[in-house]
C-alpha positions, 0 to 999 in steps of 0.5 A: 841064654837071654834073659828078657826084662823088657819087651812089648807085643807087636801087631805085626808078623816077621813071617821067620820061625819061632825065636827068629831074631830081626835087627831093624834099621832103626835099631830096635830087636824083634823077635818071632814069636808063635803068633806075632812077634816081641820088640826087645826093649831090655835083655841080660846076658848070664853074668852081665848087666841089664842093657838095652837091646839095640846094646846088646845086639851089636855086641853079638853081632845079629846075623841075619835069620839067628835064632835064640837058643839054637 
């Protein structure tokens, strides 16, 4: 589970299913949403702390194609 606190729309498509992960090279997580896709800005993990999402993604170490909740 991953709670999203902040998170903005983006016009672009990832072109990966629903809940799809993408790290970015700049640093930023994108997830693939039904229709466009979600910048993650800020996320908390349960039990932790709020923390950006470039923070917790490497924390987890992202695998190319991961997806939430599977």
């Amino acid at each position: 589970p991953l709670r999203i606190w902040r998170s903005e729309p983006l016009d672009e498509m990832i072109g990966a299913p629903p809940g799809t992960l993408e790290l970015r090279p700049d640093g930023t997580v994108s997830v693939a949403c039904g229709e466009g896709a979600l910048r993650l800005r800020e996320v908390q993990r349960p039990g932790g702390k709020p923390l950006s999402a470039s923070n917790w993604a490497a924390g987890v170490r992202l695998k190319p194609g991961e997806r939430l909740g599977l």
